[in-house]
N, C-alpha and C positions, 0 to 999 in steps of 0.2 A: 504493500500500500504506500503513495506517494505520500510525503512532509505534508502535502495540503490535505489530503485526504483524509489522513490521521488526525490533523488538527480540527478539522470539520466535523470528524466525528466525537472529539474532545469538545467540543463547543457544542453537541446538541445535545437539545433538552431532551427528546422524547426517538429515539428512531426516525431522524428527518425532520425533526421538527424544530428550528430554532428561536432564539430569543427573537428576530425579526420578525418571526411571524405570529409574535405574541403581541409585542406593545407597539405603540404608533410610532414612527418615523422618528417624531420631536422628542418623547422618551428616552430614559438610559437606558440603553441595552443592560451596561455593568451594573446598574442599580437593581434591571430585572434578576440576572443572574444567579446574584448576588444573595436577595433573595431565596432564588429557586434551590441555591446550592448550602446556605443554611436549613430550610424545610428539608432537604436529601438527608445533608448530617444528622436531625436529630430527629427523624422515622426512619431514615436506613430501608430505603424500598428495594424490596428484592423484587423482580419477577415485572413484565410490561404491566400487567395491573393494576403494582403497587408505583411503579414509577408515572403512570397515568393521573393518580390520586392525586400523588405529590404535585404535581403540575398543575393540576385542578385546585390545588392548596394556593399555590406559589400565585396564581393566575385571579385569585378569590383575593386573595388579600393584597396584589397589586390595586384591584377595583377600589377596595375600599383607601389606600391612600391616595390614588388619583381624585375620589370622592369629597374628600377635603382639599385636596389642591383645587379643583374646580371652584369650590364654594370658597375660598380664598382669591383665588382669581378674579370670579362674580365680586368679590369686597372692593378689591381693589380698583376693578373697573371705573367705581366711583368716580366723579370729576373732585370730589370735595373729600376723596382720601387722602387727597395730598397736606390738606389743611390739616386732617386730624393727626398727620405723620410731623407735620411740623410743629407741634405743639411739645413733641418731645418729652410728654409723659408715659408715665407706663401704669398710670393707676384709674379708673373711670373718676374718682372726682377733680384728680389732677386735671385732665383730657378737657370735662365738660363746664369745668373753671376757664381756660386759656378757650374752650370754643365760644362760651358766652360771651366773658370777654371781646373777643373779635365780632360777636355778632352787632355787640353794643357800638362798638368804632365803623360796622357798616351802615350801621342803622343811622349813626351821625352823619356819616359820608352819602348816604340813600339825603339825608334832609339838603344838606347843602346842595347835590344835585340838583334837585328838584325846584330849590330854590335861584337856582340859577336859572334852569330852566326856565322858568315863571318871570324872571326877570326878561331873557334874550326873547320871549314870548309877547310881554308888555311893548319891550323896543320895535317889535316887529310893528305891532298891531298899532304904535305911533306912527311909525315909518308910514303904514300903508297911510293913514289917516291924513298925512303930508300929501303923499303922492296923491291923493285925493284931490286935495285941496289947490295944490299947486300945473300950472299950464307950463313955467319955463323949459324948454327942453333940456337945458344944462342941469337944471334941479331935479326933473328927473330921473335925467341919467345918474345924478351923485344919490339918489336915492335909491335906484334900480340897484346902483352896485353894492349898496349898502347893508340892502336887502337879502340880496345874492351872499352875500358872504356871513349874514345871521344866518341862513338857512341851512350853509354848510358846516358852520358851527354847531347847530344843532341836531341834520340829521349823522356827520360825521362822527361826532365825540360825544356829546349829550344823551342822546337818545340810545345810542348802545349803551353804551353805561348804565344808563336808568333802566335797560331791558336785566342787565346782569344784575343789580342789586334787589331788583323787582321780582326775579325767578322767585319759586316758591321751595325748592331743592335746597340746604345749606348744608352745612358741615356736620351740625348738631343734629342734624335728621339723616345725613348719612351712618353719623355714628350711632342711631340706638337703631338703620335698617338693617346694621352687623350685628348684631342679637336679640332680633325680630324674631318670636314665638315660631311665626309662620314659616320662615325661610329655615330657620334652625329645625324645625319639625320635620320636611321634609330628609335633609342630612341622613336623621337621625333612623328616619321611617328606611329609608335605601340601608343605611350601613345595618340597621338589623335583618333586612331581608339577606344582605349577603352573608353576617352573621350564621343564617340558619340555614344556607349553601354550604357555607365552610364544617357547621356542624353535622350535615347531611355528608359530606364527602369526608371528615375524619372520621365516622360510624363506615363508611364504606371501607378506608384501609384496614381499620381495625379488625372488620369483618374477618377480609382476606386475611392479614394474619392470623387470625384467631382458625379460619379455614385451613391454615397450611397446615397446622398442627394437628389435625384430624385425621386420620387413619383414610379415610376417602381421599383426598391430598397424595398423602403417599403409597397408592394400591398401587402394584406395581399391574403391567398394561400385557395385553397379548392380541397378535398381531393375526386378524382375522378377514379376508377376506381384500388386504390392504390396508385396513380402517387399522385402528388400536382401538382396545377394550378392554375395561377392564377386567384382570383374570377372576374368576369366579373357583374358590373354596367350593370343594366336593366333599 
């Protein structure tokens, strides 16, 4: 057998079956492995059977860490997890001190907004009430352009700003959506389903072993017909 050959068959998991074609692309292979070859250590699977189970073990309990990487993932997605990360506590009253906090300083910065706004608003609504009033062409051209550039002040800078402090999403409602009943329930409802996989396929190795050691396991066989059979006590 060729060096690659050898090594091919040292790297699979199951008779042809390797790490590759267990976990996704973006996964660690060596993470899976790794894995796969501590659950071998400590059941010792003899037999395609038992080495089957194991894999079924190894493959059950990658789900459920991917299961919390996901719902980690989902956290982070957040736009406003970046807020709760800079806060640089690691305690929930620490967290929702420094988010308050900051809420209070938008909620400042939301007033002044608006109050400018209201103000570049007022200017406008003179402005037009000139150009009204006024026929000179030069006047209203120094009004047109006057106007022109309130408008891009406000739909430029003003008004997005007012869109962002206006959202109804913040920092302190991302952080109690990370240990939300509902989102946590589901987690919790999947990782016991896999739970009772894993407990359904360690009842299976057990089985087998517990099979091996049975006198039917080891009858010894007689060769009838081409088939094997087992030999039959007269």
């Amino acid at each position: 057998m060729s060096p690659i050959k050898q090594s091919h068959s040292r790297n699979s998991l199951v008779h042809g079956l390797y790490s590759r074609d267990v976990v996704l692309p973006w996964d660690s292979r060596q993470d899976f492995e790794k894995l796969h070859a501590d659950l071998k250590a400590e059941f010792s699977p003899y037999g395609r059977a038992e080495e089957e189970a194991v894999l079924d073990l190894a493959s059950l309990h990658w789900q459920k860490h991917t299961l919390w990487r996901m719902r980690q993932a989902a956290v982070l997605k957040d736009p406003f997890t970046a807020d709760i990360l800079q806060t640089e506590r690691k305690s929930w009253s620490g967290i929702r001190k420094c988010l308050r906090s900051a809420a209070r300083d938008e909620r400042k910065l939301l007033g002044a907004v608006e109050a400018q706004n209201a103000k570049l608003i007022a200017q406008l609504k003179r402005l037009q009430k000139q150009l009204d009033a006024t026929s000179d062409t030069q006047e209203v051209k120094l009004i047109e352009e006057k106007m022109s550039a309130l408008v891009r002040a406000v739909s430029d800078h003003v008004l997005p700003l007012l869109l962002r402090l206006r959202q109804g999403p913040n920092a302190e409602q991302a952080f109690d959506n990370a240990y939300a009943a509902e989102s946590l329930e589901k987690v919790v409802r999947l990782e016991a389903a896999l739970d009772a996989r894993i407990a359904k396929v360690l009842a299976r190795l057990v089985g087998l072993k517990e099979f091996k050691r049975t006198p039917a396991a080891n009858a010894p066989t007689l060769a009838i017909g081409g088939l094997s059979q087992p030999a039959i006590d007269h």
